[in-house]
VOPAGU-2260 file (C-alpha; in pm, 1 decimal, decimal comma):
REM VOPAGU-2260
SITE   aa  ch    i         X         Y         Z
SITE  UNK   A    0     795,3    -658,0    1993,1
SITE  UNK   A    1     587,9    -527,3    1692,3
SITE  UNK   A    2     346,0    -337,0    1724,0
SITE  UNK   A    3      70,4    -567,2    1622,7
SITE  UNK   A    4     169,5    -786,7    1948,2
SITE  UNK   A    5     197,1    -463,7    2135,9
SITE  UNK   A    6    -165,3    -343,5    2094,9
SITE  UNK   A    7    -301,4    -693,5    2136,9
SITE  UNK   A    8    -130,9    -730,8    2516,5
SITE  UNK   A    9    -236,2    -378,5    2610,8
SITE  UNK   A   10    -563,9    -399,6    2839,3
SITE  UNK   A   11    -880,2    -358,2    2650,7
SITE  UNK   A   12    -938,9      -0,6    2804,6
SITE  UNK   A   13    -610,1     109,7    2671,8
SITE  UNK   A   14    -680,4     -11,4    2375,4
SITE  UNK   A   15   -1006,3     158,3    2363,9
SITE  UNK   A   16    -843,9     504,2    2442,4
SITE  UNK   A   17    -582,2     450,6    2199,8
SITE  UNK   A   18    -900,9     347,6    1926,3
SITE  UNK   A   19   -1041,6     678,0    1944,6
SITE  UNK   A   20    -759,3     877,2    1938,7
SITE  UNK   A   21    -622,4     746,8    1638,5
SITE  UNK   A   22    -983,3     796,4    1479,4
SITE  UNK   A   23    -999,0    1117,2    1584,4
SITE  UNK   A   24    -684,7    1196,1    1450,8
SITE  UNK   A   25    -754,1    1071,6    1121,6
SITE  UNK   A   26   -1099,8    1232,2    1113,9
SITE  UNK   A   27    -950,5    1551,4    1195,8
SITE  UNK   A   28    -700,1    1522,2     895,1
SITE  UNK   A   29    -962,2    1428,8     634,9
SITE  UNK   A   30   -1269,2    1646,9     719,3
SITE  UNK   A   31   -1245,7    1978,2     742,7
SITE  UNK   A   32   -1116,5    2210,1    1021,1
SITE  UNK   A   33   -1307,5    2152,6    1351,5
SITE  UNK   A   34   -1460,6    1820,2    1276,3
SITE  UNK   A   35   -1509,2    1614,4    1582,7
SITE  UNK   A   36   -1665,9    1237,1    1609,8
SITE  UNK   A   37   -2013,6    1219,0    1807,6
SITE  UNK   A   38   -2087,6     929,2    1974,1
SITE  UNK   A   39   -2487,0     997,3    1864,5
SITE  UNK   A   40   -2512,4     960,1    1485,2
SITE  UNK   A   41   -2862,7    1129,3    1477,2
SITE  UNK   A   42   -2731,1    1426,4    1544,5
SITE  UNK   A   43   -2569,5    1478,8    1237,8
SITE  UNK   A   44   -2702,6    1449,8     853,0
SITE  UNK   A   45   -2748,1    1115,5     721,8
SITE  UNK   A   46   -2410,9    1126,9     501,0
SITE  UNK   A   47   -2167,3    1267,0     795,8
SITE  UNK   A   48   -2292,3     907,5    1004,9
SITE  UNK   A   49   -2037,0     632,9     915,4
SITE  UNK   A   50   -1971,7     263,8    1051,3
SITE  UNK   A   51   -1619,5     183,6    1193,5
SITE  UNK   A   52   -1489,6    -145,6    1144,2
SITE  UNK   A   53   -1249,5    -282,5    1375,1
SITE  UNK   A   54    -930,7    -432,0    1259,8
SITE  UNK   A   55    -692,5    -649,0    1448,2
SITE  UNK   A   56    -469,0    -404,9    1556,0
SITE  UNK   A   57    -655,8     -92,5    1567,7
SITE  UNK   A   58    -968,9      91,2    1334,1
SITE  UNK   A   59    -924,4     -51,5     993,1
SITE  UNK   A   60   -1199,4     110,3     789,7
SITE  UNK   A   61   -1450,4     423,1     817,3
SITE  UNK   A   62   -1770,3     388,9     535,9
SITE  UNK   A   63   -2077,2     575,9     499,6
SITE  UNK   A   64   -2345,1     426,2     601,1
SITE  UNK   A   65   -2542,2     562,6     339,1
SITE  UNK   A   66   -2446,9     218,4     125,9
SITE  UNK   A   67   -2509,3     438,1    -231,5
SITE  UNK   A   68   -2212,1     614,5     -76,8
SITE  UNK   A   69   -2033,6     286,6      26,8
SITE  UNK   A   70   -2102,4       1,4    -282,1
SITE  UNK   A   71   -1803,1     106,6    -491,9
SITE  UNK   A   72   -1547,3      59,1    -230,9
SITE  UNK   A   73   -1643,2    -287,0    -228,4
SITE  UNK   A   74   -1651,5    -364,7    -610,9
SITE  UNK   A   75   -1287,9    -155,3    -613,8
SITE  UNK   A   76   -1147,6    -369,8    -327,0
SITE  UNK   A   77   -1072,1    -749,6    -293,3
SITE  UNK   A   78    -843,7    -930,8     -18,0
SITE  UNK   A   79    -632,7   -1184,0    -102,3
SITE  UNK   A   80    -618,2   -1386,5     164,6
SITE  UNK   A   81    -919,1   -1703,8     215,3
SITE  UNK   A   82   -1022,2   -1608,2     544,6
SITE  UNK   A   83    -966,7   -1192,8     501,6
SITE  UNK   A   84   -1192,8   -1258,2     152,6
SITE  UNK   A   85   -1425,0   -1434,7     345,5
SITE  UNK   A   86   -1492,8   -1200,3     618,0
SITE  UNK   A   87   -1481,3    -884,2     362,9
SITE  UNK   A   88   -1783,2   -1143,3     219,2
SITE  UNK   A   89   -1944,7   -1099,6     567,5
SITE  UNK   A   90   -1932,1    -755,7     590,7
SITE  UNK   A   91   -2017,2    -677,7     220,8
SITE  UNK   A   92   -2376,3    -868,7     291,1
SITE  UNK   A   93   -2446,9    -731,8     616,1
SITE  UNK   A   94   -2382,8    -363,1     510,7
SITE  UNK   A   95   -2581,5    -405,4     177,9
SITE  UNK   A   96   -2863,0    -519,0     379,7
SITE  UNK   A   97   -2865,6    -247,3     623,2
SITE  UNK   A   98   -2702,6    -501,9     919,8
SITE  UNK   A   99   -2356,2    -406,8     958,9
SITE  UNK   A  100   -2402,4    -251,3    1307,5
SITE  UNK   A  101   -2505,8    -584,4    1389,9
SITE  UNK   A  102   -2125,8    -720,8    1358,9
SITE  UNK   A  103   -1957,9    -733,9    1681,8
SITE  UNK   A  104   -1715,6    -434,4    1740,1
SITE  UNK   A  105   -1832,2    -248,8    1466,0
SITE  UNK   A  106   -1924,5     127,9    1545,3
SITE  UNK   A  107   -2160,3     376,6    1438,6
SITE  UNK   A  108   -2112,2     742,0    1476,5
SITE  UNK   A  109   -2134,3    1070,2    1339,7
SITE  UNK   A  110   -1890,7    1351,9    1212,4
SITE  UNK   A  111   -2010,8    1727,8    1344,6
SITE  UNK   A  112   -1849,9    1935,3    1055,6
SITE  UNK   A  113   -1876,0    2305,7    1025,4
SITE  UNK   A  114   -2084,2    2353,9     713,9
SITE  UNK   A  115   -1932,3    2657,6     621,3
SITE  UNK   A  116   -1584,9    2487,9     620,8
SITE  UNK   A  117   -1453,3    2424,4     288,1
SITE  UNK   A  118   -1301,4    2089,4     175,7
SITE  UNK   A  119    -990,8    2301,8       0,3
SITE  UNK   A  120    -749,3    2073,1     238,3
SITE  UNK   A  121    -776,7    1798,7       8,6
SITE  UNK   A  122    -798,5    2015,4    -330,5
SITE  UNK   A  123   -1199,6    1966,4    -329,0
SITE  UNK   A  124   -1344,3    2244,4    -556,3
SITE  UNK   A  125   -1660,2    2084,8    -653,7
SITE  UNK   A  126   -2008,1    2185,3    -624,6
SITE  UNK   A  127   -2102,9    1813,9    -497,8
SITE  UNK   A  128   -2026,8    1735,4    -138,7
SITE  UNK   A  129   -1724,9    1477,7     -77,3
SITE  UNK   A  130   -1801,1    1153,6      96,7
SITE  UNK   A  131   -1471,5     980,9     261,8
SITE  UNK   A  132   -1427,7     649,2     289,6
SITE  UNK   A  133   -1147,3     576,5     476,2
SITE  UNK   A  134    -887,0     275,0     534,4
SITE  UNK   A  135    -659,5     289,9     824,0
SITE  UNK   A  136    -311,7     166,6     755,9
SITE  UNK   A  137    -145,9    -155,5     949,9
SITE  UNK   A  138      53,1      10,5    1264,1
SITE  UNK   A  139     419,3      67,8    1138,0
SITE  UNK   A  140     717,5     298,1    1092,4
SITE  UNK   A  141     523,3     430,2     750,7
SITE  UNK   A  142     155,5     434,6     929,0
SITE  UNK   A  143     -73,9     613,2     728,8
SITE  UNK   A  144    -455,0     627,9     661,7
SITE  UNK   A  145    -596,8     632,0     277,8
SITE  UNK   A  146    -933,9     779,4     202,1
SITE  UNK   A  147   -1092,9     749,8     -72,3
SITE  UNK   A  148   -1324,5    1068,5    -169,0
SITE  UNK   A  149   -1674,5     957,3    -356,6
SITE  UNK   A  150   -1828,7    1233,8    -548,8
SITE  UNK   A  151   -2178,4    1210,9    -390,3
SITE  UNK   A  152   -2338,1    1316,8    -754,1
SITE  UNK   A  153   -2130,0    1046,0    -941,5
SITE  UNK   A  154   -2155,4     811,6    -672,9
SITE  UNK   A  155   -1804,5     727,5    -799,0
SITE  UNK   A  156   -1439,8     737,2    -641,4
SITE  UNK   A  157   -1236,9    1086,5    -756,6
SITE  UNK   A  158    -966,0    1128,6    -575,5
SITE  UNK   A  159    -724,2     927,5    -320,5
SITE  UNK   A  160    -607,6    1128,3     -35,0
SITE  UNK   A  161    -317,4     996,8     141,9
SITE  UNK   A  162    -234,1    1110,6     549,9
SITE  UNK   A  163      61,3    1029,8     713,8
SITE  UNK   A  164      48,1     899,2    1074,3
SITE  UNK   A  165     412,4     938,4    1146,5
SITE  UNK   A  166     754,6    1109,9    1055,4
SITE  UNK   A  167     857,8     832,2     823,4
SITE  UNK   A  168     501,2     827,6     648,6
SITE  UNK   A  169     552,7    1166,7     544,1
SITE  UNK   A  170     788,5    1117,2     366,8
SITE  UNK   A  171     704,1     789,4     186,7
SITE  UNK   A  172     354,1     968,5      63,6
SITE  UNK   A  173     614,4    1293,6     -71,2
SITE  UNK   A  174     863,2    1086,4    -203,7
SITE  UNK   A  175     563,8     863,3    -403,9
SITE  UNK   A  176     377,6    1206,8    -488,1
SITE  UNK   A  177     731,7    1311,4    -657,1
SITE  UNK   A  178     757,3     933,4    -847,5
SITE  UNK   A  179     403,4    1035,1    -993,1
SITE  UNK   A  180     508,6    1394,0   -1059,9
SITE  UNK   A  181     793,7    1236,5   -1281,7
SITE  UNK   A  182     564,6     984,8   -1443,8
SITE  UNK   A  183     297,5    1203,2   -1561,0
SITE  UNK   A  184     580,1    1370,6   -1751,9
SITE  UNK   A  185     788,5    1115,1   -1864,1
SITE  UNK   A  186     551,7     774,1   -1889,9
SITE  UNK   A  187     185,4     879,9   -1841,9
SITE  UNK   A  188     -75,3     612,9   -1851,2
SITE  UNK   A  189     124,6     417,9   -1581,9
SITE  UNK   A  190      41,5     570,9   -1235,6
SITE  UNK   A  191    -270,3     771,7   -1131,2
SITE  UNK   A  192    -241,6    1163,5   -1178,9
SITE  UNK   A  193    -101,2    1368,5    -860,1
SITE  UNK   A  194    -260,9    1657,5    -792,3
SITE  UNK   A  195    -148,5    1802,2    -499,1
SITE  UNK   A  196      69,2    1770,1    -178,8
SITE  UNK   A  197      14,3    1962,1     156,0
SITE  UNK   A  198     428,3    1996,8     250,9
SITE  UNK   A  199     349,4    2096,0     612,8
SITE  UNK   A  200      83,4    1850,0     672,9
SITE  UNK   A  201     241,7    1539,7     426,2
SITE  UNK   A  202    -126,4    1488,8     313,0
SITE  UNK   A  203    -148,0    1426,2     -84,3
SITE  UNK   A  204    -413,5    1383,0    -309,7
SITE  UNK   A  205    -423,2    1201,6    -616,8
SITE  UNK   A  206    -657,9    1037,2    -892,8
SITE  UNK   A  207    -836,3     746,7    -804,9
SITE  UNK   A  208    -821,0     456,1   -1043,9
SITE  UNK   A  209   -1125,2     306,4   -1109,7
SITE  UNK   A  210   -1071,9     -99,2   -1255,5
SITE  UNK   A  211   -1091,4    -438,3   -1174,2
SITE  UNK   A  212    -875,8    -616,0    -914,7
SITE  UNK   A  213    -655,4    -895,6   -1102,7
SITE  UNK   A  214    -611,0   -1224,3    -984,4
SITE  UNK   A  215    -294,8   -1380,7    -850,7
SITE  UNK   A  216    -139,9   -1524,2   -1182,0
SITE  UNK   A  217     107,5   -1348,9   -1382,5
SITE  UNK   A  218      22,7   -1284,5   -1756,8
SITE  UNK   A  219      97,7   -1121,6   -2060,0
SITE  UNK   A  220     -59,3    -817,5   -1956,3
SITE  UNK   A  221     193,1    -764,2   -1652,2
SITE  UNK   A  222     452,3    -797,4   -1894,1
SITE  UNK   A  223     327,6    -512,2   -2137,9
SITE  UNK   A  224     259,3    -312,9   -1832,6
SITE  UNK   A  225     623,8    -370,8   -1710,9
SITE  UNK   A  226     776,4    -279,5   -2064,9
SITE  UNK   A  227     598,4      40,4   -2077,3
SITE  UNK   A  228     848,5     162,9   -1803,4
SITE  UNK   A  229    1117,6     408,6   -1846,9
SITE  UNK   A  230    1461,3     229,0   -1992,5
SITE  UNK   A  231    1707,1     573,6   -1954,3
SITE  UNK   A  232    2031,7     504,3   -2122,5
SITE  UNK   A  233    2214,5     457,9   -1786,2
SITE  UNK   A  234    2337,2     126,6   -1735,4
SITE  UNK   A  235    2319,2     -11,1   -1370,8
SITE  UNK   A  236    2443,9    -366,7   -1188,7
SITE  UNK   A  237    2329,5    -600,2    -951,9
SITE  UNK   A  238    2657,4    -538,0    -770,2
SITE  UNK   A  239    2615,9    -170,7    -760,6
SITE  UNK   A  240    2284,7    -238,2    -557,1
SITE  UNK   A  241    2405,7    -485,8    -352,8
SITE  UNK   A  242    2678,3    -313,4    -249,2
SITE  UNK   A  243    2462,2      21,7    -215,9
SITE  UNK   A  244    2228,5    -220,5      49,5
SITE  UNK   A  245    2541,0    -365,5     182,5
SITE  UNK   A  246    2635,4      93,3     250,2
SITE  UNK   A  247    2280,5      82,5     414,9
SITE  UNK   A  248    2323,7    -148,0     670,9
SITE  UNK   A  249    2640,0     -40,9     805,4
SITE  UNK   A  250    2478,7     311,1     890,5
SITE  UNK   A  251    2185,3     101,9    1085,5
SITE  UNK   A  252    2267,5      32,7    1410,2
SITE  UNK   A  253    1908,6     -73,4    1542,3
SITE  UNK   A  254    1954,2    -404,1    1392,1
SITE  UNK   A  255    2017,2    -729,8    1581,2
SITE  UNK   A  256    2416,6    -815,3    1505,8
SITE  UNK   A  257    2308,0   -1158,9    1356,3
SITE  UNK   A  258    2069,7    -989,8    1118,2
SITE  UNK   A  259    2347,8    -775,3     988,6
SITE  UNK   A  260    2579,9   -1060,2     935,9
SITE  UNK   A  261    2292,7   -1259,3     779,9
SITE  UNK   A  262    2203,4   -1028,8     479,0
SITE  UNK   A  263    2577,7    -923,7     442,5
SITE  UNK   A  264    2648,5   -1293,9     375,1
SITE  UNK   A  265    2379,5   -1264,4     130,7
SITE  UNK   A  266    2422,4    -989,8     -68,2
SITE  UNK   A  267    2793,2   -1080,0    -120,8
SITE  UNK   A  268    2669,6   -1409,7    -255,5
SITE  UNK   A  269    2445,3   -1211,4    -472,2
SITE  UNK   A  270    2693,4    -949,1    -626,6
SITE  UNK   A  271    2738,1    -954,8    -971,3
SITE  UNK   A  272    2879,5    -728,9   -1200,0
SITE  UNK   A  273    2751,6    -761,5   -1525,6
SITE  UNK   A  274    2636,4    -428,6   -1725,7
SITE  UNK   A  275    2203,4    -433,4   -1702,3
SITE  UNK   A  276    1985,5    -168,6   -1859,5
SITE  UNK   A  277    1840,4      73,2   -1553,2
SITE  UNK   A  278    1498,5      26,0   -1554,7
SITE  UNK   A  279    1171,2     233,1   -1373,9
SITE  UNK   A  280    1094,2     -19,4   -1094,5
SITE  UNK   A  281     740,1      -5,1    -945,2
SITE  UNK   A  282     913,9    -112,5    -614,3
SITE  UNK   A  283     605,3    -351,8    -469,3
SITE  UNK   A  284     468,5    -509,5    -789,1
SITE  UNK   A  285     163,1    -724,0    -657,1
SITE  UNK   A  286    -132,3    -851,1    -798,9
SITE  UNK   A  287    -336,5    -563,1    -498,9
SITE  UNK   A  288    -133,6    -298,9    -643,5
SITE  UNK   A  289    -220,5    -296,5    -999,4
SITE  UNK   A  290    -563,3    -275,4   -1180,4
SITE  UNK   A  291    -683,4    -305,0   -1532,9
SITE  UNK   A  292    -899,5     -68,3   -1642,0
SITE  UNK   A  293   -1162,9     -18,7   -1912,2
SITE  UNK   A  294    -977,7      17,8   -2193,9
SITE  UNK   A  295    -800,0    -310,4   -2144,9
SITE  UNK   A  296    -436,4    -194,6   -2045,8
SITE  UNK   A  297    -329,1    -197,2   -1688,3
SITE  UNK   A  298    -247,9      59,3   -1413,2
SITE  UNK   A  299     -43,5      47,8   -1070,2
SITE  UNK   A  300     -69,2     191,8    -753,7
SITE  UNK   A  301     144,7     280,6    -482,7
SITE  UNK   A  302     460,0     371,8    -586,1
SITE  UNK   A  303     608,2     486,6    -261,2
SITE  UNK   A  304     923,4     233,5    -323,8
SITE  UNK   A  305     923,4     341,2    -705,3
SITE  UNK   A  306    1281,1     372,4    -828,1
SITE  UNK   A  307    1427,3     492,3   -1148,8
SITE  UNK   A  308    1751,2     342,5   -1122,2
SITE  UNK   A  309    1573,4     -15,5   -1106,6
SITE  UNK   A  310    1737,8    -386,2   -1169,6
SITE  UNK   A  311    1569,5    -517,2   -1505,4
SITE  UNK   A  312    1294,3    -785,2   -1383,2
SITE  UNK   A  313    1293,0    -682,0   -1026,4
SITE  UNK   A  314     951,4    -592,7   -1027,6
SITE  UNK   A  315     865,6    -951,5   -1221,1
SITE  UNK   A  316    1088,0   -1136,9    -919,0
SITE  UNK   A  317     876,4    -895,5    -680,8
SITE  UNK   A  318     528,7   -1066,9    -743,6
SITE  UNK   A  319     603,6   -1391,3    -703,5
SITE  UNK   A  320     834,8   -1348,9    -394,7
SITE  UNK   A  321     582,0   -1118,7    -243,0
SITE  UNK   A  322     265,1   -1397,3    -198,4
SITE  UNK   A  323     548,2   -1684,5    -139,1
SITE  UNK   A  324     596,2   -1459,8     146,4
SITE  UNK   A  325     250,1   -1335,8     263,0
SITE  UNK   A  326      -0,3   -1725,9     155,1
SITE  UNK   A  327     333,7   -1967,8     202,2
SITE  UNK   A  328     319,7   -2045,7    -180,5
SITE  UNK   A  329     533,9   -2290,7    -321,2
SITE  UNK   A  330     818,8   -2073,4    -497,9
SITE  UNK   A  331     834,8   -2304,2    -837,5
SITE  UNK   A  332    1172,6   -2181,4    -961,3
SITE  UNK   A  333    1184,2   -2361,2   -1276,7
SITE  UNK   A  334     769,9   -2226,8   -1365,1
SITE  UNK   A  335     834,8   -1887,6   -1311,5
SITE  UNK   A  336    1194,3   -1891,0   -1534,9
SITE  UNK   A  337     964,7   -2030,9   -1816,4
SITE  UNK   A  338     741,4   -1735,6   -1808,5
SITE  UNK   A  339    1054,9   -1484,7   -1894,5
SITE  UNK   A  340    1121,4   -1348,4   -2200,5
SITE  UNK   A  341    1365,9   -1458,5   -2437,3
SITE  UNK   A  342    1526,4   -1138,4   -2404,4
SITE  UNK   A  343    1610,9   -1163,3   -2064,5
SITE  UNK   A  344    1785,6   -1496,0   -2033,8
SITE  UNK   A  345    2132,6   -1294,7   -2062,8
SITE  UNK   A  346    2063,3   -1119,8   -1730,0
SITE  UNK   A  347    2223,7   -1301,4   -1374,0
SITE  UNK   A  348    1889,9   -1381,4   -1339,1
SITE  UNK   A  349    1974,9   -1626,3   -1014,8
SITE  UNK   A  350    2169,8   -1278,3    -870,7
SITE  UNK   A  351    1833,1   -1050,3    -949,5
SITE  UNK   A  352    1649,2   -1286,1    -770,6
SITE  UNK   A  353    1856,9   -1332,3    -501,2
SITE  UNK   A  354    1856,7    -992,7    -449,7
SITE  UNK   A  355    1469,7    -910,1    -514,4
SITE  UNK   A  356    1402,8   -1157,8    -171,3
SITE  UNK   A  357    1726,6    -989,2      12,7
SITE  UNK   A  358    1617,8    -649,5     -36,8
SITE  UNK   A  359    1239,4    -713,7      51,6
SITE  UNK   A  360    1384,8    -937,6     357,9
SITE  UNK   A  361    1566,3    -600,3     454,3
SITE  UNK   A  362    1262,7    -410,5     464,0
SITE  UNK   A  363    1078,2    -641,1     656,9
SITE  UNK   A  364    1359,5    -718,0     921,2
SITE  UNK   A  365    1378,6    -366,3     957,1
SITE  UNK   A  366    1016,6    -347,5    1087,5
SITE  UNK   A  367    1045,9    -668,2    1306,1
SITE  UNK   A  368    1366,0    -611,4    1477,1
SITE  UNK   A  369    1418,6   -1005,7    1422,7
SITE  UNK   A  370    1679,8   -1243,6    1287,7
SITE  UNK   A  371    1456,8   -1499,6    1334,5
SITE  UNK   A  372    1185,7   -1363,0    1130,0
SITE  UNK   A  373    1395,0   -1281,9     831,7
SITE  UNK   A  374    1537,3   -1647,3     827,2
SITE  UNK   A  375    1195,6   -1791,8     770,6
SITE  UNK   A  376    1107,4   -1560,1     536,1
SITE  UNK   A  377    1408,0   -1629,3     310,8
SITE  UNK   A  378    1323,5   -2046,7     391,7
SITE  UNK   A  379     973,1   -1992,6     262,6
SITE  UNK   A  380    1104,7   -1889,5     -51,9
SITE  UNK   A  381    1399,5   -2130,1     -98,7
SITE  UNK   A  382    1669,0   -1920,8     -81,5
């Protein structure tokens, strides 16, 4: 069972015990040493009182409710989905009218802080006083909360924090703080800036982008983005990854036998061993992950599954399999071949591809435990 199902069949008090804990957790992570949630916001200072916003599953966001604190999460942030975009809608009216705690579910309380406490957890050294606004992660093996730190005399996001919420977390935010380490050397421009990483805690800090969200399409932009990434003179194959995936699964022994058997049969069909430039691979290339900023060129974000020893036109597979997955697109083969560059049409493009959905499909299967799962997913895309 995941454990999305799992929370929703636990009995509401559970759940509620469970709530707080995790918010408490994440508060004390964040805020600095000795912080502790008060059920009676007026005890604290008007910018330590925030509203928490229930998600499905658990807490899924913590925002000021000072809303000059609060606006420019909302013009940085945009759900894809129709009915998510249309409930962010909801709440981004009732909290710039000063109604938010009027939404069922949705908390207020306030942070007690130790004034004298300094914010050097989360490399703050500014005169200004940070204001948090924090997103809690979906429940899985790499659970993790983001906050994003305003600068309460820019009124602007300045830096990302990343926690980790479990082993496996820990080491996605390290091994992504090490991918932007390498790219502010090697490719700036690309990635946002890391600046630091807690190794005891797992906690990292990083710039935060400030841009537009893009829409769903695919356009020339992506491309020039995509080219900017490191080519090293290595060559690589799809049959050396398959058959590194194929290494992969027989060390995994949590997986259901016909899962196994089911993405060995694929990757073998997808082998092939034809000598392909190694290229930088973002990893998960989608349209929430990237962001064009205001001089017109585009930048990504989260680059925990960043790779350097990449398949050319994974990442451009990787968008379009991605939303087939997540909004049950029609996956128009024959549209998205059109929109690949002349240069490419040498590749085993069919084999990429193949692969691209396989290795994705692996990931997810991994979280669900379920053969069943990972057959649909593959169906929805055609393959």
């Amino acid at each position: 069972m995941s454990i999305t199902r799992f929370w929703l069949f636990l009995p509401r008090g559970q759940r509620d015990v469970l709530y707080n804990e995790l918010t408490q957790k994440v508060v004390q992570k964040i805020f600095p040493a000795g912080s502790e949630i008060t059920k009676n916001p007026l005890e604290v200072s008007p910018e330590d009182r925030f509203w928490l916003i229930p998600g499905q599953n658990g807490p899924r966001w913590l925002i000021p409710q000072e809303k000059k604190y609060g606006l420019s999460m909302f013009q940085q942030w945009r759900p894809y989905n129709y009915t998510s975009r249309i409930k962010w809608k909801i709440i981004y009216m009732a909290y710039y009218t000063g109604r938010l705690g009027l939404i069922p579910g949705v908390k207020s309380i306030g942070i007690a802080k130790d004034s004298k406490k300094a914010w050097s957890h989360i490399h703050w050294d500014r005169e200004s006083v940070p204001i948090p606004i924090i997103y809690f992660g979906t429940p899985c093996s790499t659970h993790k909360a983001v906050a994003v730190i305003v600068d309460s005399f820019k009124m602007q996001p300045s830096i990302i924090c990343k926690v980790p919420l479990s082993d496996l977390a820990a080491k996605s935010i390290k091994q992504e703080y090490n991918i932007l380490c390498y790219l502010k050397q090697n490719n700036p421009g690309v990635a946002p800036i890391p600046f630091f990483l807690d190794r005891e805690s797992g906690a990292a800090v990083q710039e935060a982008i400030i841009g537009s969200p893009l829409p769903r399409t695919f356009s020339g932009l992506h491309w020039k983005f995509l080219e900017q990434l490191a080519i090293s003179d290595n060559a690589t194959s799809v049959f050396e990854h398959s058959q590194s995936l194929l290494n992969l699964l027989s060390k995994i022994d949590r997986l259901e036998s016909k899962t196994k058997i089911l993405l060995e049969r694929l990757l073998k069909e997808c082998r092939d061993s034809t000598s392909l430039p190694q290229i930088f691979v973002h990893g998960d290339f989608a349209p929430w992950n990237i962001k064009k900023i205001d001089n017109g060129s585009l930048m990504a974000l989260d680059w925990e599954m960043g790779d350097p020893n990449g398949l050319p036109v994974y990442d451009f597979f990787y968008f379009f399999i991605i939303q087939a997955y997540l909004f049950k697109d029609k996956f128009n083969l024959n549209r998205i071949f059109k929109l690949l560059p002349e240069y490419s049409k040498k590749y085993p493009l069919l084999q990429i591809l193949k692969f691209t959905a396989v290795s994705l499909g692996f990931r997810l299967s991994k979280e669900e435990q379920n053969t069943e799962y990972l057959e649909n997913f593959l169906r929805n895309i055609n393959l």
